[in-house]
C-alpha positions as CSV (number, residue, x, y, z in Angstrom):
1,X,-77.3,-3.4,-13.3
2,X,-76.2,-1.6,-10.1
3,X,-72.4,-2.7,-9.5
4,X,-70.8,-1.8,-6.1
5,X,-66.9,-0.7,-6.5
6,X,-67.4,0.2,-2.4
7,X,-67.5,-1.6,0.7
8,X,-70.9,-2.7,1.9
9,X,-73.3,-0.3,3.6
10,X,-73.6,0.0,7.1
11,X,-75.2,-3.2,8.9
12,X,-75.2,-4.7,5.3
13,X,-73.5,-8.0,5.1
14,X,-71.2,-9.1,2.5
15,X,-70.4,-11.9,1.0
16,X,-67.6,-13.0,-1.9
17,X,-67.7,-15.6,-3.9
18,X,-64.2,-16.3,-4.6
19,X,-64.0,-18.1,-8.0
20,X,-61.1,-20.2,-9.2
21,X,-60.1,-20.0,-12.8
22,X,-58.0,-23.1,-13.8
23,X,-57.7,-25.3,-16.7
24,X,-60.6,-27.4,-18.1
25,X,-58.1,-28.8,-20.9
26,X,-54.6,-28.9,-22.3
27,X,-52.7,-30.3,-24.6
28,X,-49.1,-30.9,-25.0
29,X,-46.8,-30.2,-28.2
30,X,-45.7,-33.8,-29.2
31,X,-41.6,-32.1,-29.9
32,X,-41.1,-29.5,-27.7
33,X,-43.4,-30.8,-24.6
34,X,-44.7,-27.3,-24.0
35,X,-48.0,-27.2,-22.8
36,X,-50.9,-24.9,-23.7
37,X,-53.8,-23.5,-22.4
38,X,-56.6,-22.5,-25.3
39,X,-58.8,-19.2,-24.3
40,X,-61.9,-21.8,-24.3
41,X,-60.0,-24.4,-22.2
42,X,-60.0,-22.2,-19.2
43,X,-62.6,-21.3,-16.3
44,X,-64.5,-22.3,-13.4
45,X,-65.2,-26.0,-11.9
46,X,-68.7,-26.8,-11.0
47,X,-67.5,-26.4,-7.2
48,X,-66.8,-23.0,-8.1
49,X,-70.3,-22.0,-9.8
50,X,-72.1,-23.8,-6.5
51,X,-70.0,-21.2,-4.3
52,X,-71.8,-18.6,-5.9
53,X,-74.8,-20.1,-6.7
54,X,-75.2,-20.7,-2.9
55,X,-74.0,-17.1,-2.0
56,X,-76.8,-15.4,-4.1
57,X,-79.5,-17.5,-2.1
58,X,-77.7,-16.3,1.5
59,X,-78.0,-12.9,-0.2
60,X,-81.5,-13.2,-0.5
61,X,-82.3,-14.0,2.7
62,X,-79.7,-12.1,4.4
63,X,-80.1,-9.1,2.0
64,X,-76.4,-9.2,1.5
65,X,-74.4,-7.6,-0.8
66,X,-72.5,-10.3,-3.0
67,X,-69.0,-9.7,-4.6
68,X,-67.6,-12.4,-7.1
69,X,-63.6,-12.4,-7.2
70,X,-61.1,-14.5,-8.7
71,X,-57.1,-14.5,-9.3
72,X,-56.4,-15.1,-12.9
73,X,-55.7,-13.0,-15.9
74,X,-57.6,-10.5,-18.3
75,X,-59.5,-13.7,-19.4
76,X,-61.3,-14.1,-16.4
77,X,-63.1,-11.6,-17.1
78,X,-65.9,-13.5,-18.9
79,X,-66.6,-15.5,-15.7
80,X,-67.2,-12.8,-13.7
81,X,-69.2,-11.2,-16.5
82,X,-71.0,-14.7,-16.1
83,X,-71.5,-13.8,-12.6
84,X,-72.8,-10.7,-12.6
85,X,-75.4,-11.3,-14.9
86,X,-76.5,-14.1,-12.8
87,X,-77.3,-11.4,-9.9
88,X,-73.7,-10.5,-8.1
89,X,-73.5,-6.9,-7.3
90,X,-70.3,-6.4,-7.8
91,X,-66.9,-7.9,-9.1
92,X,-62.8,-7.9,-8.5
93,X,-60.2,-9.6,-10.8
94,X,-56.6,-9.7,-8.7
95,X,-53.8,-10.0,-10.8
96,X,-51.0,-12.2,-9.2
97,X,-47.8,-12.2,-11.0
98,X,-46.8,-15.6,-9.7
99,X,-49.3,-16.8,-11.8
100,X,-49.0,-14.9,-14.8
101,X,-48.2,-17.5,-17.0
102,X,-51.0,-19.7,-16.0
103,X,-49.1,-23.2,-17.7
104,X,-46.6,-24.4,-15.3
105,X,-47.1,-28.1,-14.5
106,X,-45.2,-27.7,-11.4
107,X,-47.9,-25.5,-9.7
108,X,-50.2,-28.3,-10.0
109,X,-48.1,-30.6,-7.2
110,X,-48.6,-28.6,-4.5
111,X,-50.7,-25.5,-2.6
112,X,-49.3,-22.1,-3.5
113,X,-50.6,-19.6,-0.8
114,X,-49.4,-16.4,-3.1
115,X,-52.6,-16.4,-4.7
116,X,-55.1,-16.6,-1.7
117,X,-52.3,-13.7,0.1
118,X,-53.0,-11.6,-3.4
119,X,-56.9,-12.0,-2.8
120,X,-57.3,-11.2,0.6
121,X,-55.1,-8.3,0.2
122,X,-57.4,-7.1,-2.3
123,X,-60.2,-7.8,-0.7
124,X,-59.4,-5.9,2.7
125,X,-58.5,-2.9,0.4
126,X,-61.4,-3.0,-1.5
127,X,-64.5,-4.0,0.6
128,X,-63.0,-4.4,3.9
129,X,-63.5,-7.8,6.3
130,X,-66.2,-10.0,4.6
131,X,-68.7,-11.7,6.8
132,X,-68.5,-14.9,4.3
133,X,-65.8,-16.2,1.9
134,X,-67.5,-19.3,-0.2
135,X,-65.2,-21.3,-2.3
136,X,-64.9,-24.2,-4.5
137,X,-63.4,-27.4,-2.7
138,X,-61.4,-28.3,-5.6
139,X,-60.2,-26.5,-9.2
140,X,-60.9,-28.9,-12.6
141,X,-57.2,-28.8,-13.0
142,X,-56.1,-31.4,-10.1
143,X,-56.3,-28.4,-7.7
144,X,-55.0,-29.7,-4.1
145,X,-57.8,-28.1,-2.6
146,X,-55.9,-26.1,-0.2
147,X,-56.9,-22.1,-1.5
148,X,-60.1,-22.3,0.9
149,X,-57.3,-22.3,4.1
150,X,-55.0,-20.3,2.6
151,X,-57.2,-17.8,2.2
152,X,-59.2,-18.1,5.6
153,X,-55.5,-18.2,7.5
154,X,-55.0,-14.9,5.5
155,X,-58.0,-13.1,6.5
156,X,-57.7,-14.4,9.8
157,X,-61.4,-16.3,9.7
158,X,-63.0,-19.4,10.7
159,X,-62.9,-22.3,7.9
160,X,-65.4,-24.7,7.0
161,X,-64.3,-27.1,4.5
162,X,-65.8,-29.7,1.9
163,X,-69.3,-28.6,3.0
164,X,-72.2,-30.4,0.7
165,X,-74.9,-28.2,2.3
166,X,-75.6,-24.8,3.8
167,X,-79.0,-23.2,5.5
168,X,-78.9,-19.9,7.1
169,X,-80.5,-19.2,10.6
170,X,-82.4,-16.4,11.4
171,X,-79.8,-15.3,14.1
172,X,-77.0,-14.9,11.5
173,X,-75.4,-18.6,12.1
174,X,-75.0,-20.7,9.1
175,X,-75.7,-24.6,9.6
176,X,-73.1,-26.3,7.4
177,X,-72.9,-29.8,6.9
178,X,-70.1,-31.7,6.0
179,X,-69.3,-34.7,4.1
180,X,-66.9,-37.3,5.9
181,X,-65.5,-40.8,5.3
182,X,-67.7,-43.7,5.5
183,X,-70.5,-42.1,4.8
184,X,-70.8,-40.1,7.9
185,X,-71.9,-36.0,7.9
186,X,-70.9,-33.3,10.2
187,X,-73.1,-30.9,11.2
188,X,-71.5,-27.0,12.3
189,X,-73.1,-24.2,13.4
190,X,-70.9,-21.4,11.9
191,X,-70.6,-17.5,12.8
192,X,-68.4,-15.1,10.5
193,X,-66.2,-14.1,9.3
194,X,-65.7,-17.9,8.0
195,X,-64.5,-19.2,5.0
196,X,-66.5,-22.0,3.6
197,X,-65.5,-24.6,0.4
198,X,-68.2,-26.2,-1.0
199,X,-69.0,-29.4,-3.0
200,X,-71.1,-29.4,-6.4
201,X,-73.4,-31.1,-5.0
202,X,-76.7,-31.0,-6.3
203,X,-76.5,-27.9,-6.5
204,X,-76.3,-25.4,-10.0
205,X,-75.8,-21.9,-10.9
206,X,-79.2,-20.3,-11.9
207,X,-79.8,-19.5,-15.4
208,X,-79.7,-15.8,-16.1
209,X,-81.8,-13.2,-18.1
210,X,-81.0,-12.0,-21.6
211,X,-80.9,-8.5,-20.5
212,X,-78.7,-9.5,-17.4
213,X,-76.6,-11.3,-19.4
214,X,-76.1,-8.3,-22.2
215,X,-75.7,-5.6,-19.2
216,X,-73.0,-7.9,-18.1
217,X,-71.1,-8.1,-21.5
218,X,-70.4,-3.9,-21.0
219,X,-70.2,-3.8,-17.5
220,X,-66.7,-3.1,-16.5
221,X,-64.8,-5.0,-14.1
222,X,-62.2,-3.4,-11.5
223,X,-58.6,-4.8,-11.6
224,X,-56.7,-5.1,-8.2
225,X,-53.2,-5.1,-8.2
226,X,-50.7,-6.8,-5.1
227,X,-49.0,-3.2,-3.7
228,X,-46.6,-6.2,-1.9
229,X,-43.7,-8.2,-3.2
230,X,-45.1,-12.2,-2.9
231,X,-42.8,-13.9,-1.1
232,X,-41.4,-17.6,-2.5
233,X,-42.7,-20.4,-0.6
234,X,-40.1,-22.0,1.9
235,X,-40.4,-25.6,0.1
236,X,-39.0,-25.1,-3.5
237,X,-40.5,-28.0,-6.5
238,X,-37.2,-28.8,-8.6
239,X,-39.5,-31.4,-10.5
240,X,-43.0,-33.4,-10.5
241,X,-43.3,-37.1,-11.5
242,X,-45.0,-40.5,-10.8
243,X,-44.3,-42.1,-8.0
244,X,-42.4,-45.5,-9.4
245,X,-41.3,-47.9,-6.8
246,X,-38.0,-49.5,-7.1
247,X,-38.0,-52.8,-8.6
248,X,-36.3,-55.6,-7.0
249,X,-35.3,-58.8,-8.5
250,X,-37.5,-61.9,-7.5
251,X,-36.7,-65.7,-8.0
252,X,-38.3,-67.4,-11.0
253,X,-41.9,-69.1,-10.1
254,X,-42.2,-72.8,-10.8
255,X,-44.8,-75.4,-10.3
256,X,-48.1,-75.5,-10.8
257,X,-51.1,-72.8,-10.6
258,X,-51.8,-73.7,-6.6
259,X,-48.0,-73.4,-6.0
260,X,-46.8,-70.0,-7.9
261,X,-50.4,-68.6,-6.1
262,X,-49.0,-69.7,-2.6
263,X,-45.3,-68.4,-3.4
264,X,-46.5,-64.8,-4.5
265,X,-48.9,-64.5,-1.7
266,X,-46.0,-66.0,0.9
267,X,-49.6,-67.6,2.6
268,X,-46.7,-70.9,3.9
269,X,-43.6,-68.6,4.4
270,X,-42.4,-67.8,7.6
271,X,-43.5,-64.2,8.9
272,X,-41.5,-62.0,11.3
273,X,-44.0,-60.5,13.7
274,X,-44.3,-57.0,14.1
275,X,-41.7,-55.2,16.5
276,X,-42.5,-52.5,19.1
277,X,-38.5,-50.7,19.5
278,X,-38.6,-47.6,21.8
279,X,-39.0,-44.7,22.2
280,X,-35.5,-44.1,20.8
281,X,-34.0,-40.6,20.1
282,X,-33.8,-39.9,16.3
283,X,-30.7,-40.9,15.9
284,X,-31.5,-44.4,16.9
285,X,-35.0,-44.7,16.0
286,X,-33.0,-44.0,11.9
287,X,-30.6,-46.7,12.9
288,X,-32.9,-49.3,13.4
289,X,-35.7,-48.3,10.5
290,X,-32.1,-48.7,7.9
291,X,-31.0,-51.7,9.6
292,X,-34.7,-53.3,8.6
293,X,-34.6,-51.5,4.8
294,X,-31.4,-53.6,5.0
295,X,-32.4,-56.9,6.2
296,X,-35.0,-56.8,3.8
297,X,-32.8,-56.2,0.9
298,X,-34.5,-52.4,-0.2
299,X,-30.8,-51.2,0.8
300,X,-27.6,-51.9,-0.4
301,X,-24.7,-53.0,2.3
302,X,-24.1,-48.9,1.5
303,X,-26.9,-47.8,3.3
304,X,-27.6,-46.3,0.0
């Protein structure tokens, strides 16, 4: 098995498969409430294995060199072992020290663009500009699904997100095709150097070789460092919990089953119509949304 630690040859393509490595399980210590990750409970989402999976066929008709990454620790080797014996030429773990410990619920709220900064670093230093970035649209662990554009804003590319299908052209393009609400698809036309998340859809990693799959076990796989101090994102997560509204206090029902369903559905009370107030500066336009919280009874006579 060739492996390419280089960038790609001259008028030769490439193409990285950016893996995620997140949780698949955890489980919680029932006194402390620390949470642990097992070595088994930890890898790649289906998303993630479509990425590549659709980057070695773009390979083959592109004759493109293919280079599977992730951010994540010394485990993550096995997955891009996994990847290289399924036909990558090459492969690049990035350790990120915002994520070394790899268990902090926090995380989970929110998009953390260290990560996608660390790879894109890497990959510059390492291979250069890549013509095409494919990604998983979502990690197994409740990801937000915001790594795809963190990573294309930090290689300065195009982004195509949540795609459920890609051909190639024969002038380069890619025709991507997007999933949208109701149904609906969008159809791009896409040039690189683009950044594209995919869906698992339909779509599953080929089954490799035995020898493949032993010349992957011992092939060794190159460990990029950040050079850079990350910097700490501007919005700071002091805490993560369920959204609980707050309860109010609400009269007794009486009567019988036709009245107590007209009184919680309010289908004979009195309705104020909706109000149109403006524009207003801020300052006003706060005045009048407390003064309804207020009328309503969702604020005290406080404001509070």
């Amino acid at each position: 098995m060739a492996l390419s630690t280089g960038p790609a040859e001259a008028g030769q393509r490439l193409i990285v498969a950016a893996l995620s490595w997140s949780w698949q399980s955890a489980t919680v210590d029932p006194l402390t409430g620390e949470i642990g990750v097992g070595p088994r409970a930890s890898g790649a989402s289906p998303a993630d294995f479509a990425a590549l999976e659709h980057a070695l066929r773009l390979a083959g008709r592109w004759r493109a060199l293919v280079i599977a990454a992730t951010v994540g620790p010394p485990a993550a080797d096995a997955l891009l072992r996994t990847a290289l014996a399924a036909g990558a030429a090459g492969a690049l773990r990035v350790e990120h020290t915002g994520r070394a410990g790899g268990t902090d619920p926090i995380r989970l709220v929110g998009g953390d663009p260290g990560p996608a900064a660390a790879l894109a670093a890497a990959l510059r230093h390492h291979y250069g500009m890549p013509d095409l970035v494919l990604c998983g649209d979502r990690t197994t662990d409740r990801g937000t699904g915001s790594f795809p554009a963190f990573l294309a804003a930090e290689l300065n590319a195009q982004q195509a997100l949540g795609a459920v299908q890609i051909e190639p052209g024969d002038d380069g393009a890619l025709r991507v095709t997007r999933r949208l609400d109701g149904g609906r698809r969008e159809v791009l036309r896409a040039t690189g150097p683009i950044v594209v998340s995919v869906e698992a859809a339909g779509v599953r990693l080929r089954r490799a070789s035995l020898p493949t799959v032993l010349a992957g076990q011992q092939a060794p796989i190159p460990v990029a460092r950040p050079t850079r101090v990350m910097t700490a994102p501007r919005v700071r997560t002091l805490a993560a919990h369920p959204y609980r509204p707050r309860a109010r206090e609400a009269p007794r029902l009486t009567g019988g089953t036709i009245d107590r369903l007209r009184e919680l559905t309010g289908a004979l009370t009195e309705r104020t119509p909706p109000t149109v107030i403006g524009p207003l500066d801020p300052g006003q336009a706060a005045d009048e949304l407390l003064g309804y919280l207020r009328r309503h009874g969702y604020l005290d006579g406080q404001g509070r």
